[in-house]
C-alpha positions as CSV (number, residue, x, y, z in Angstrom):
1,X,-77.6,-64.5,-119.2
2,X,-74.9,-67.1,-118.7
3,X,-72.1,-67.3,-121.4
4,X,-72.2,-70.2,-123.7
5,X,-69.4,-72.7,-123.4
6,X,-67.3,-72.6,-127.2
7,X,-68.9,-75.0,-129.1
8,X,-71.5,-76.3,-126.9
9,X,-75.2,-75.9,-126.7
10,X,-75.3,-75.8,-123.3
11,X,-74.7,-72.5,-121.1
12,X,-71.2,-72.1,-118.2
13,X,-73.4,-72.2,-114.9
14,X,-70.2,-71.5,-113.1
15,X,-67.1,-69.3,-113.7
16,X,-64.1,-69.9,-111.3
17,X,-63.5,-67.2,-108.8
18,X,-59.8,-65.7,-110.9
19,X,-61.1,-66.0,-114.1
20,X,-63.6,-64.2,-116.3
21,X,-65.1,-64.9,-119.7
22,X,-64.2,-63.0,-123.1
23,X,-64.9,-63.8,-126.2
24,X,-66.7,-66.9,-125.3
25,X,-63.4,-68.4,-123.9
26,X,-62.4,-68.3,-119.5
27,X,-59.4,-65.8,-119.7
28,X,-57.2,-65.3,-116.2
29,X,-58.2,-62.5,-114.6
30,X,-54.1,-61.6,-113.0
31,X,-55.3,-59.6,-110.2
32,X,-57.9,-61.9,-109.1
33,X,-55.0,-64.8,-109.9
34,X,-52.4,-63.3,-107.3
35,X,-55.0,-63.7,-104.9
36,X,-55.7,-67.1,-105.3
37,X,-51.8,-67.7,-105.3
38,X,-51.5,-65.5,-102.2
39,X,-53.8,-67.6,-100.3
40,X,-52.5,-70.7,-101.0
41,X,-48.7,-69.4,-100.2
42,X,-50.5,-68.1,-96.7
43,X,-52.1,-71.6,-95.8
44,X,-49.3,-73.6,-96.5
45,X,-47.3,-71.2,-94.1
46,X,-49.7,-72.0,-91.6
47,X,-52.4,-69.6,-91.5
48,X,-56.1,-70.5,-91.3
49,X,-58.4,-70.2,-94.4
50,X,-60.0,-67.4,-93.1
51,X,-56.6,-65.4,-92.1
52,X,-55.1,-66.1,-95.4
53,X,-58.2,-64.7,-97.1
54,X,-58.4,-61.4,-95.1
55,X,-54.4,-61.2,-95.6
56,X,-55.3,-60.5,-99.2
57,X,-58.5,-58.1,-98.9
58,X,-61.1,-60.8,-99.1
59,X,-63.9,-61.5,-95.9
60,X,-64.9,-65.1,-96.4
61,X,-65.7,-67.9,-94.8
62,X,-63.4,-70.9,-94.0
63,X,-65.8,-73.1,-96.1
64,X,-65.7,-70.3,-99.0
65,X,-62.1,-70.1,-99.2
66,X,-61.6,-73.7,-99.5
67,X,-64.2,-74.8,-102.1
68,X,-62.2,-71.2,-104.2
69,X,-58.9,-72.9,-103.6
């Protein structure tokens, strides 16, 4: 079941990739955060989408790892 949006009626279809959902509300998830922050640090130093990703511990694809950041 998907979790309801705070006062809405209608359900979150998607939760971002570094966050998860408590108490009805999206809460940062740290570890999943430094990630996110990691890759973004290792694209603008020049790697590619895909190294940046595996530099962290995550196998993705180039479009995967844009559409997260």
């Amino acid at each position: 079941m998907w979790p309801r949006l705070p006062g809405k009626d209608r359900l979150m279809q998607h939760i971002p990739y570094g966050y998860e959902i408590i108490g009805g509300k999206a809460v940062i998830d740290e570890e999943k955060a430094w990630q996110i922050r990691k890759i973004c640090e290792n694209y603008l130093s020049g790697m590619s989408f895909i190294a940046a990703a595996e530099d962290v511990g995550l196998t993705m694809s180039h479009c995967g790892v844009k559409r997260m950041i």
